[in-house]
C-alpha positions as CSV (number, residue, x, y, z in Angstrom):
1,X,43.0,-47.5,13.0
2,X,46.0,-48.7,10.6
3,X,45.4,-52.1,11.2
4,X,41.7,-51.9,10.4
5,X,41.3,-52.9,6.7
6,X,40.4,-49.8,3.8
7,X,36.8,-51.1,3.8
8,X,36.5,-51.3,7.9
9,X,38.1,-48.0,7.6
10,X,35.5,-46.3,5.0
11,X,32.7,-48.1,6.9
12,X,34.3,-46.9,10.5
13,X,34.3,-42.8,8.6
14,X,30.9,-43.0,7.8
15,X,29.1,-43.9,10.7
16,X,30.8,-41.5,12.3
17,X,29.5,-38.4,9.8
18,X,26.2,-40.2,9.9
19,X,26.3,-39.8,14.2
20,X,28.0,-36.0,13.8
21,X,25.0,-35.0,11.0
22,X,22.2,-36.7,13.0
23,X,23.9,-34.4,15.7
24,X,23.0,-31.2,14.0
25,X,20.0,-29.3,13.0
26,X,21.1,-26.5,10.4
27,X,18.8,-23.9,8.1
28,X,21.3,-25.3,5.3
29,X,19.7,-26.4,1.8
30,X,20.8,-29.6,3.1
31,X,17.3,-31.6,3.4
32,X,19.2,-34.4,5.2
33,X,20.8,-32.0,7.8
34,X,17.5,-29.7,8.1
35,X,15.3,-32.0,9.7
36,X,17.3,-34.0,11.9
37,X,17.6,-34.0,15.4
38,X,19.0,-36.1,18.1
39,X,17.6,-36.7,22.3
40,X,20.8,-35.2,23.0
41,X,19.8,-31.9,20.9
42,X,16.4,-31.8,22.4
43,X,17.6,-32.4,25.5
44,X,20.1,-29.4,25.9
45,X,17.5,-27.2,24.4
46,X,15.0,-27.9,27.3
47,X,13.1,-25.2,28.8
48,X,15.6,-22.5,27.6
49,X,15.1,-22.9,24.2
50,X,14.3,-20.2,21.9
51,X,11.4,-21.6,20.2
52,X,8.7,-20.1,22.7
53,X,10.2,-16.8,23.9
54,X,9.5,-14.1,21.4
55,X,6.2,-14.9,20.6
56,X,2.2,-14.9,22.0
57,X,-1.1,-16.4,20.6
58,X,-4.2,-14.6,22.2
59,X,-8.1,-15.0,20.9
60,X,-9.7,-11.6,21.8
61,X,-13.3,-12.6,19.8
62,X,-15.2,-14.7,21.0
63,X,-14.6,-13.2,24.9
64,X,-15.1,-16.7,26.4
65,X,-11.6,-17.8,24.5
66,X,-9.9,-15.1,25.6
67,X,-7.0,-16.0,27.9
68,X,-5.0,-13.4,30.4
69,X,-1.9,-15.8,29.7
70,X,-2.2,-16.3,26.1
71,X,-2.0,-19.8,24.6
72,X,0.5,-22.3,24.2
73,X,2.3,-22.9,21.0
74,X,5.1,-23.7,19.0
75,X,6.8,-21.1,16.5
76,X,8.0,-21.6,13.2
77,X,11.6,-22.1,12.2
78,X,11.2,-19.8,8.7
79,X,9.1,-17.1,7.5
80,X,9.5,-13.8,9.0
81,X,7.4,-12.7,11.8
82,X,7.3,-8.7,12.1
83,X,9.1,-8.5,15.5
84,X,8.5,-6.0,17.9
85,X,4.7,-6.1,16.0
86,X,1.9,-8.1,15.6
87,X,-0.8,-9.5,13.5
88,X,-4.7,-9.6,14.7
89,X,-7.0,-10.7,12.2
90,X,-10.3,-12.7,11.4
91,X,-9.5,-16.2,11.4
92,X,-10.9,-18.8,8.6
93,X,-10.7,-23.0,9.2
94,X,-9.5,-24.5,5.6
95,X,-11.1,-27.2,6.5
96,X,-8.1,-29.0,5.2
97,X,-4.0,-30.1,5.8
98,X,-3.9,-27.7,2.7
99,X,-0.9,-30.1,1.1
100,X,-2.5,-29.6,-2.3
101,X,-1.2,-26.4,-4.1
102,X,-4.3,-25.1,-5.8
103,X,-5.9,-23.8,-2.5
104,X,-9.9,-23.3,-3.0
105,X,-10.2,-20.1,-1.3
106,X,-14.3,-20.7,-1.4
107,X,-14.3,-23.5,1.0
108,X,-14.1,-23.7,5.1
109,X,-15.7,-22.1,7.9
110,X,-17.3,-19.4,8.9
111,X,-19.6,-20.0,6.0
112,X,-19.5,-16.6,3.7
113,X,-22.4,-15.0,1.5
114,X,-22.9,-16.3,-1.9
115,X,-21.7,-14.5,-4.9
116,X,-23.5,-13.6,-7.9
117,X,-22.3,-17.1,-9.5
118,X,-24.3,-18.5,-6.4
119,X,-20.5,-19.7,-5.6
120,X,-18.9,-18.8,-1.5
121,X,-17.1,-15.7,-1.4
122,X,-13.6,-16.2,-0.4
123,X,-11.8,-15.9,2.3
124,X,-11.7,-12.3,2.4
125,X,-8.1,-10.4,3.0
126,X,-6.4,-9.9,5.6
127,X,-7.0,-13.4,7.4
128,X,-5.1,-15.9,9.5
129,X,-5.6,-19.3,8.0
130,X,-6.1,-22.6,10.5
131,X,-5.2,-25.7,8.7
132,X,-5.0,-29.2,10.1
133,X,-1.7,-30.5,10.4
134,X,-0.4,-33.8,8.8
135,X,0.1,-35.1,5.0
136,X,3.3,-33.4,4.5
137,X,5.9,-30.7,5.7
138,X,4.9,-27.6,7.9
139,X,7.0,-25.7,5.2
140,X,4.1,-26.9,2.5
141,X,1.2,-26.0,4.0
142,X,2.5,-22.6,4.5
143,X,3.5,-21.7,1.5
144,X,0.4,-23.1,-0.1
145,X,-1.3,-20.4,2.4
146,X,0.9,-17.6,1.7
147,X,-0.2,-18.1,-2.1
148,X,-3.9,-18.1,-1.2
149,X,-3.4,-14.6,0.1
150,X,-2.7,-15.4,3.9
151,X,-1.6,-12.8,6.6
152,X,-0.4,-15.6,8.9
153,X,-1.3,-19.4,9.4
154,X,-2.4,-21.8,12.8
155,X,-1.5,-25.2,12.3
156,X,-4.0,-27.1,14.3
157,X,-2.2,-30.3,16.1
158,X,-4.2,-33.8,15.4
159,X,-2.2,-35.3,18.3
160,X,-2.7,-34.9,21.7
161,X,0.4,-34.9,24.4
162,X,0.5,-37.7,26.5
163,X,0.5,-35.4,29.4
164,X,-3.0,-34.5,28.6
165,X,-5.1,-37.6,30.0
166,X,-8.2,-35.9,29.4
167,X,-7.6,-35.2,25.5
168,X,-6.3,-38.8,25.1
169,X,-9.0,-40.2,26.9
170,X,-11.9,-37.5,25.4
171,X,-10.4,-38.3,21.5
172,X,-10.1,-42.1,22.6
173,X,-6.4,-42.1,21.0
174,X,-4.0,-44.8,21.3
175,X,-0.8,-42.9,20.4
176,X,0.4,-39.5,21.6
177,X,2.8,-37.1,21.7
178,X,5.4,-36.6,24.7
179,X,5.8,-33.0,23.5
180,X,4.9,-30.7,20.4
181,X,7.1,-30.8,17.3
182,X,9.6,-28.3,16.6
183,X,8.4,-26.7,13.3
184,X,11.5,-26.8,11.4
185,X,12.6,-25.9,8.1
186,X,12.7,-28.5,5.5
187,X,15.2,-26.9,3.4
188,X,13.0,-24.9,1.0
189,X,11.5,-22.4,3.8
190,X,13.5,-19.7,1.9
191,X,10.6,-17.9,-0.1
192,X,7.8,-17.9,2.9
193,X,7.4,-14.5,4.5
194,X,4.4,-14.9,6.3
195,X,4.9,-16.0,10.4
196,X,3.0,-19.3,11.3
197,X,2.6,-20.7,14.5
198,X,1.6,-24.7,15.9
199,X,-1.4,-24.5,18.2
200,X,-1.9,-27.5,20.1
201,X,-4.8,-30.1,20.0
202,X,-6.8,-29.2,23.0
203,X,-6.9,-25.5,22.5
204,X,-7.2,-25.9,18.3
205,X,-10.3,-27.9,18.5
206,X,-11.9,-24.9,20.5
207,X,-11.1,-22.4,17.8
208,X,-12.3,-25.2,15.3
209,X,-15.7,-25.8,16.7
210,X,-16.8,-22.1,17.1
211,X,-15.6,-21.8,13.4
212,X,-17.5,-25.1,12.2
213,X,-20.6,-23.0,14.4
214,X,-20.3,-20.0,11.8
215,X,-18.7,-17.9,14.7
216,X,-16.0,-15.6,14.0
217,X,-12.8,-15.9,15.4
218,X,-10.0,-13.5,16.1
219,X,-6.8,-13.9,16.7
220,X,-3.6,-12.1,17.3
221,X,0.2,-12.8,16.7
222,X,2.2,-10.9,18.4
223,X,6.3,-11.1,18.4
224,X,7.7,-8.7,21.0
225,X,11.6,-8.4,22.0
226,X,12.9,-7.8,25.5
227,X,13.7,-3.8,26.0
228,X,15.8,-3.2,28.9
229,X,17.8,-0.5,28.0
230,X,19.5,1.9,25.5
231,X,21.8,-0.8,24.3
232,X,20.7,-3.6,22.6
233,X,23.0,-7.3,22.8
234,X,22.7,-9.3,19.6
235,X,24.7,-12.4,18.6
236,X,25.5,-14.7,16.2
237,X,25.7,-18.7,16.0
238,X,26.8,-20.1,13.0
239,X,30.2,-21.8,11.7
240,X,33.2,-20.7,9.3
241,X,31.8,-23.4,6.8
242,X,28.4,-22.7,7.2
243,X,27.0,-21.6,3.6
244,X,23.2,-19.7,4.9
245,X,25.5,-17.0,6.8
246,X,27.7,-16.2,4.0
247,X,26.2,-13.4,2.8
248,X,25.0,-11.5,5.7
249,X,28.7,-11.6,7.2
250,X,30.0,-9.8,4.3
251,X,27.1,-6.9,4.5
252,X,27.0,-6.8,8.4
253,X,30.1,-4.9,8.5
254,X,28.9,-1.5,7.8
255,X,25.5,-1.8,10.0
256,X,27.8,-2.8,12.7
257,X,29.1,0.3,12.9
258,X,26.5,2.8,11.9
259,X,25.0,1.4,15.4
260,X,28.6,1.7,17.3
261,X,28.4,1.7,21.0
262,X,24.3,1.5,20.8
263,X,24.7,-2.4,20.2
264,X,26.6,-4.9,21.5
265,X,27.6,-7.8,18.8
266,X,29.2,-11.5,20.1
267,X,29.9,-13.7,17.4
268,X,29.5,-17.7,18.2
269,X,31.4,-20.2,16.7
270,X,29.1,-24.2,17.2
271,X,31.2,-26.9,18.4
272,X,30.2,-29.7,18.4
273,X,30.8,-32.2,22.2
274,X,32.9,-35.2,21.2
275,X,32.7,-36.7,23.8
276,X,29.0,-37.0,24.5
277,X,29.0,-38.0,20.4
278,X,31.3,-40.7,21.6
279,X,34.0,-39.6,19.8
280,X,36.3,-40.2,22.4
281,X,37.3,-43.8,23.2
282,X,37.7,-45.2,26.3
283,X,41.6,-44.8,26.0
284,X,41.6,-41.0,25.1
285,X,41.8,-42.4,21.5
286,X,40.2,-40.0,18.5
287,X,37.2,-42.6,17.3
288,X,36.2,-39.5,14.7
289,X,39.3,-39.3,12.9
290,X,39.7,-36.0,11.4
291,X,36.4,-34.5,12.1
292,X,38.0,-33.8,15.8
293,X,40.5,-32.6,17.5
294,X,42.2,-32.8,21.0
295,X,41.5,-36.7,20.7
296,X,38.2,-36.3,20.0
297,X,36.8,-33.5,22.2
298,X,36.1,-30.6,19.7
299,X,34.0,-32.1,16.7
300,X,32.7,-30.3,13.8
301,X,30.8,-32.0,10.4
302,X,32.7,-32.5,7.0
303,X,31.7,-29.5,4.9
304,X,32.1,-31.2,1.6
305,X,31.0,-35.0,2.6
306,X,34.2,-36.1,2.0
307,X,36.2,-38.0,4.7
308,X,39.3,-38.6,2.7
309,X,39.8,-34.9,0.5
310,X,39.2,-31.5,1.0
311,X,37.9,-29.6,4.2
312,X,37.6,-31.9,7.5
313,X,36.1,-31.2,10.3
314,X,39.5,-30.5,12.9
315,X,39.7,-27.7,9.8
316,X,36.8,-26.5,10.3
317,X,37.3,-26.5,14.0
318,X,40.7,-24.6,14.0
319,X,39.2,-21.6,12.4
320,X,36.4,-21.0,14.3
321,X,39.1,-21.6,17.5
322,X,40.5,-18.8,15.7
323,X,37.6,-16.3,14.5
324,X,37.0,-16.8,18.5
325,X,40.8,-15.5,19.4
326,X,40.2,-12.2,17.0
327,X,37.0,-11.9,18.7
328,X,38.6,-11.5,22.0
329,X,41.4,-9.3,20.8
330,X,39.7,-7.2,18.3
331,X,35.8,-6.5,19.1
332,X,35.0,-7.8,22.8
333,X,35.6,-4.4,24.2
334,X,33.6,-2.0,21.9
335,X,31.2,-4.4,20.4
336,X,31.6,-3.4,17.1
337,X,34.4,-5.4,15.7
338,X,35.2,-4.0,12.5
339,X,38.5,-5.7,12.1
340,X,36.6,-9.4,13.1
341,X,34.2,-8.2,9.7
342,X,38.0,-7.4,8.0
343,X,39.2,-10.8,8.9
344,X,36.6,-13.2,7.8
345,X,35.3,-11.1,4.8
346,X,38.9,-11.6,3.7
347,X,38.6,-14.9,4.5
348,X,36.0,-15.6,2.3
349,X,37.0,-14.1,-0.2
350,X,40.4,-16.0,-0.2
351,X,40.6,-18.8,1.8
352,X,36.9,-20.3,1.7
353,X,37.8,-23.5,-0.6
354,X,39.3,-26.9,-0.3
355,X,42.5,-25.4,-1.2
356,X,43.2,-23.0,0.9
357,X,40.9,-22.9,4.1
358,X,43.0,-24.8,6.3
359,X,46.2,-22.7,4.4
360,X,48.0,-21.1,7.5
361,X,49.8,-18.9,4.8
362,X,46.2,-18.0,3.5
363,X,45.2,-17.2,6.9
364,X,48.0,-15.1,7.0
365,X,47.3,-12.8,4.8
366,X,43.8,-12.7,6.0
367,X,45.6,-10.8,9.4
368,X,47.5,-8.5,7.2
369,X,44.4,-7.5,5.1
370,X,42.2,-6.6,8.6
371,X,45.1,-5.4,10.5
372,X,45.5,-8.2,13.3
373,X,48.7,-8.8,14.9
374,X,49.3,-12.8,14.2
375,X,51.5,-13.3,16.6
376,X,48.7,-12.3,19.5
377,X,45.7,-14.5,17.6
378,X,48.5,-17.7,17.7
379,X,49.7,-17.3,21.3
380,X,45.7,-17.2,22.1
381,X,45.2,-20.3,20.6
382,X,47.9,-21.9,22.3
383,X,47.0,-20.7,25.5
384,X,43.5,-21.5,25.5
385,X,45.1,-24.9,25.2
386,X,45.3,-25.5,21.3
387,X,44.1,-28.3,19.5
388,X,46.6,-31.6,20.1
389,X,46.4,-34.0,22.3
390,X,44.0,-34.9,24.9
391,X,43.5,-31.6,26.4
392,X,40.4,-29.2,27.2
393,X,40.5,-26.0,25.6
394,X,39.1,-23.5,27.6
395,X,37.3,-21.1,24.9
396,X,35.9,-23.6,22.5
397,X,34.3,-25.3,26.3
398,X,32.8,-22.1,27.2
399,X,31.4,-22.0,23.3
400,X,29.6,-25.2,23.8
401,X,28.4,-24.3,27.3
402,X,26.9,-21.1,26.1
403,X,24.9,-23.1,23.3
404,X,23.5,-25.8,25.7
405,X,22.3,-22.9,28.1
406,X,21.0,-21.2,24.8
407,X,19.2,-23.8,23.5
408,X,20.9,-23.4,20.1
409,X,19.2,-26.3,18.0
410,X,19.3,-24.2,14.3
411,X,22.6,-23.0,12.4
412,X,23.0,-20.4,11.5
413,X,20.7,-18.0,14.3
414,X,20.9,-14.4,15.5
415,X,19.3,-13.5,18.8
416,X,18.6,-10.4,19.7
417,X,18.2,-9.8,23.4
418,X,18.3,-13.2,23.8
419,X,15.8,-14.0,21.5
420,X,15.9,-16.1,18.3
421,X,15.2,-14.4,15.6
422,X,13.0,-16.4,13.1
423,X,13.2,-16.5,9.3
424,X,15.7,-16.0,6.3
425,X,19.3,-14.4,8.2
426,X,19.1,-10.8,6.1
427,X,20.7,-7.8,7.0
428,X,17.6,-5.9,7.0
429,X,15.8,-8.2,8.9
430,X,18.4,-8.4,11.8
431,X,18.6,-5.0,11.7
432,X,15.1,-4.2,12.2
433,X,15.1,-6.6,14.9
434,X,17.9,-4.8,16.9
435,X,16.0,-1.0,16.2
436,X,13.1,-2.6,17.8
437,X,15.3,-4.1,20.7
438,X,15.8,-0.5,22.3
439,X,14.0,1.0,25.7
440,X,10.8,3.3,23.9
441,X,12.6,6.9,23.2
442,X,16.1,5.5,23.2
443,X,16.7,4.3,19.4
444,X,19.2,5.8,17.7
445,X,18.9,8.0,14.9
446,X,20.2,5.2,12.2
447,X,16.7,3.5,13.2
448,X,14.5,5.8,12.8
449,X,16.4,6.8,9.4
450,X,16.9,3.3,8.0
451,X,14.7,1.2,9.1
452,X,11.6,1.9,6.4
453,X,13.7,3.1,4.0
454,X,13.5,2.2,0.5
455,X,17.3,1.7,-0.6
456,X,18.2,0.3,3.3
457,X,21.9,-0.5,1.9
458,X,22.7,3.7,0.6
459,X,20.8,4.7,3.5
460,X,23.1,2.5,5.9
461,X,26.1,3.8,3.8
462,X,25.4,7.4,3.9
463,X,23.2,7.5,7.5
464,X,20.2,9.6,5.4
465,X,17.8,7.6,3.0
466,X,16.9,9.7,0.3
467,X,13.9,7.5,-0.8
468,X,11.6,7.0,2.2
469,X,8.6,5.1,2.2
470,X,9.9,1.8,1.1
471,X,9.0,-0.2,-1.6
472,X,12.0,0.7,-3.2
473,X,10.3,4.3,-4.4
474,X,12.3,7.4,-5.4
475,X,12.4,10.4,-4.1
476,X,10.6,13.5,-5.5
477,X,13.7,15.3,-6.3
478,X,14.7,12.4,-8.3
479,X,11.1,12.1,-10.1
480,X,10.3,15.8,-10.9
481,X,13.9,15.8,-12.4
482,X,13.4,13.1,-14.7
483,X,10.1,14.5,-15.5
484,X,12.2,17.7,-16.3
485,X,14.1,15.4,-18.4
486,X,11.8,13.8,-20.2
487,X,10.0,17.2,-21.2
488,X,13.3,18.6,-22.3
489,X,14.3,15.4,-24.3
490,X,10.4,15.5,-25.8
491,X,10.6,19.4,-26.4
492,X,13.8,18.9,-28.1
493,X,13.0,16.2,-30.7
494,X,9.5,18.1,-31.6
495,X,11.6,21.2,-32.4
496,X,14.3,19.1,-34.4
497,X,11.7,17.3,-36.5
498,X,9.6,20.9,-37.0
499,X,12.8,22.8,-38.4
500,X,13.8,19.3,-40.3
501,X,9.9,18.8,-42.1
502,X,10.1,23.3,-42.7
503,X,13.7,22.7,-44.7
504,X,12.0,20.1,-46.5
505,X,9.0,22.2,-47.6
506,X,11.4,24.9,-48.3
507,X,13.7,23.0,-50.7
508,X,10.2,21.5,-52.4
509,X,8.8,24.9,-53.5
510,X,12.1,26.2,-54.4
511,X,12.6,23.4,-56.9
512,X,8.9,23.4,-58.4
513,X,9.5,27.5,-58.8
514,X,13.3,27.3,-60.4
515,X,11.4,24.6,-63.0
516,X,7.8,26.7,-63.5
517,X,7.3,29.8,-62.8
518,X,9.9,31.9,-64.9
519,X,9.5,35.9,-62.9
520,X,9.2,39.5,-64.5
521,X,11.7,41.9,-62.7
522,X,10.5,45.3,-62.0
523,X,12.1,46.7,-64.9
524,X,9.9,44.2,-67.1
525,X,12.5,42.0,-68.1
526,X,12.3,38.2,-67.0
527,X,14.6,37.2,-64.3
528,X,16.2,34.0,-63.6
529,X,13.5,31.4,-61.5
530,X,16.0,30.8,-59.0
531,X,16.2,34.8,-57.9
532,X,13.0,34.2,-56.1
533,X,14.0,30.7,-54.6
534,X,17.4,32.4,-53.4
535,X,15.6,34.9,-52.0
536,X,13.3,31.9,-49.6
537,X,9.9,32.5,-51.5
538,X,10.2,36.1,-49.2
539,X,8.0,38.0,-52.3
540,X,4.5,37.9,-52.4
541,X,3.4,36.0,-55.2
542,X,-0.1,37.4,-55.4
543,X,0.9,41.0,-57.3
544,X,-2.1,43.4,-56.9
């Protein structure tokens, strides 16, 4: 490496961030990192990836569609499908890839009545929308949907699998598909809440034909969660410099442990393999430089792009090495973790920069702040077998083990009895998952408390929501006393302005009688004009 020139050097550092990014497939705002994926991704995520487990397509009308099995499918990356629920609605064919934002809502199949403009009614709400896929991102078409009023979308595949003889012989294709797309995230997936799944050629030109034939279709969505047991297991993939996560790991903390002993957390730290990134030279030498350590075997990407400053990769390496020592010492036996939340919301708060992140001091005072014994998180490291020289480390292995047998292909992703959870990583949104997780009859009362309740942070805090119903409504206590309030307030400036405008009337009368009407006492001599205004105008000025 020295006696490679600066410019062999530069050239050398960034084919190896292209190779470690291509590596990765992240829900980051990253386009370049969002939607790339390598064979060696894919192939780890085989059969045991999460992108078909939580999730069923079913037709129950027309009968003849109806399959006991349900049909095959591919689920969406983002949006956020109601799990443990499900959505079963009349279907309507756009007729269109739908890549054009001004959706015409008076188009497609079944055909509709006529209004009174003689123009189609619309697709009348709730529906699922089939479009046709191609012309631009799965993200798109979507979101274009959401906006028409949508309940939940079908992509219908134009591509048949190569598998499939008949379909490519019956469509007369000349290219096909060894397998269904993943339908990722592009980077802007942050806004869709609606669920959308990728229905595959064969079976989407079945539901398209009865539609073109005016027949209605109705399909159902369903997302359901294993249930075991009383306890639910949920987990978290994700890195200490990944920027999505950020924000759910300093609110997590306090949902953690209104569950307690009722759910199980394990926090995962991605590493990437060196050595099948051919980082690791024939010689044990480190071909990545500082995006690895042990000579290469432990990789992770450059958080800020920049091979020469800032945060490297071996940095970002050491700390999750380390968030997976506190792990072990400080949350594997009750689950909870509480001082795992101290550590890295500290961390974040102090250390999460180019200046300090890979600051031991920093780190330091990261343990004091949660309460962790250094000394025990150090000799961990060590004797896991650290990060020098050419040497396996035995935690940050059984990391990258458990996300091959995962099928971990998106950063960050929670699971929740094993299952991927879909959609923008929200502390309500994992939570509901994990409430939904439990054996019928066995949720805890946090669940049943929290889960629908308007202000779901105060409810967490306090373990009582005092404004149910969602929506972020109030309570009646809080609206009949502002109501009080407001009649009070009201009542009060009405009675103010009334004794204000009488004074005023008062002091009027008293100065036109002190100027012009001169009064006769009783004992017939004239009085002074103001004797009657001192007196209020209390006489009776009509004498009979």
């Amino acid at each position: 490496y020295v006696s490679k020139t600066k410019v062999e050097q530069k050239t050398i550092k960034n084919n190896i961030t292209l190779s470690l990014y291509n590596y990765s497939v992240t829900s980051t705002m990253t386009p370049f990192r969002s939607i790339s994926l390598t064979a060696l991704l894919l192939g780890t995520a085989a059969a045991d990836s999460a992108d078909s487990v939580s999730s069923r397509l079913q037709v129950h009308v027309p009968q003849t569609l109806f399959r006991p099995e349900g049909y095959d499918h591919r689920e969406a990356l983002f949006g956020v499908p109601p799990y443990g629920g499900s959505i079963a609605q009349s279907v309507y064919y756009a007729d269109s890839d739908l890549c054009d934002p001004t959706v015409d809502t008076r188009k497609g199949y079944p055909i509709r009545a006529k209004d009174n403009n003689g123009k189609m009614e619309p697709w009348p709400t709730p529906y699922i929308l089939m479009v046709d896929r191609g012309g631009c991102s799965f993200v798109q078409k979507v979101r274009n949907a959401q906006r028409s009023g949508a309940a939940g979308v079908v992509i219908a595949d134009n591509t048949c699998l190569c598998s499939d003889k008949d379909c490519v012989s019956a469509n007369g294709q000349d290219v096909c598909q060894p397998a269904e797309p993943i339908m990722a995230d592009d980077g802007s997936g942050g806004d869709i809440s609606i669920p959308s799944f990728l229905m595959f050629k064969v079976d989407a030109d079945e539901i398209k034909a009865e539609l073109r034939a005016n027949h209605m279709v109705q399909i159902e969505m369903q997302w359901a969660l294993p249930k075991p047991d009383d306890r639910v297991e949920y987990d978290l993939w994700t890195t200490p410099s990944d920027v999505v996560s950020k924000d759910f790991q300093k609110k997590f903390k306090s949902v953690a442990q209104a569950l307690g002993d009722r759910a199980y957390f394990t926090p995962h730290m991605y590493i990437y393999d060196g050595i099948k990134s051919n980082c690791q030279g024939f010689d044990g030498e480190n071909m990545c430089f500082n995006l690895c350590t042990n000579n290469g075997r432990y990789c992770a990407t450059d958080p800020d792009n920049d091979l020469d400053h800032g945060i490297s990769g071996a940095d970002v390496v050491k700390e999750s090495l380390r968030r997976i020592c506190i792990w072990k010492h400080y949350g594997e036996q009750d689950g909870v973790g509480t001082q795992w939340w101290d550590y890295v919301q500290a961390f974040m708060e102090r250390c999460d920069n180019p200046d300090y992140f890979m600051n031991d001091d920093c780190a330091g005072d990261c343990y004091k702040h949660a309460n962790i014994n250094q000394d025990i998180i150090d000799r961990c490291m060590r004797d896991s077998g650290g990060l020098e020289k050419d040497t396996p480390n035995t935690f940050l292995d059984l990391e990258m083990q458990a996300q091959v047998s995962r099928g971990v292909v998106i950063l960050p992703t929670a699971f929740v009895n094993t299952v991927a959870l879909r959609g923008g990583l929200s502390t309500a949104t994992v939570f509901t998952a994990i409430c939904n997780g439990y054996l019928d009859g066995t949720e805890p009362k946090i669940c049943a408390e929290c889960e629908s309740c308007g202000d779901f942070d105060e409810c967490i805090a306090n373990k009582k929501c005092k404004s149910k119903g969602g929506g972020g409504g109030v309570s009646t206590h809080t609206f009949m006393s502002s109501i009080l309030f407001i009649c009070i307030a009201f009542g009060g400036a009405a009675f103010y302005h009334y004794r204000k405008t009488r004074e005023e009337m008062r002091e009027q009368v008293r100065g036109i009688l002190a100027e012009y009407m001169p009064l006769e006492g009783e004992d017939g001599a004239v009085g002074s004009p103001m004797d009657f205004a001192r007196r209020g105008g209390s006489e009776n000025l009509m004498m009979s």
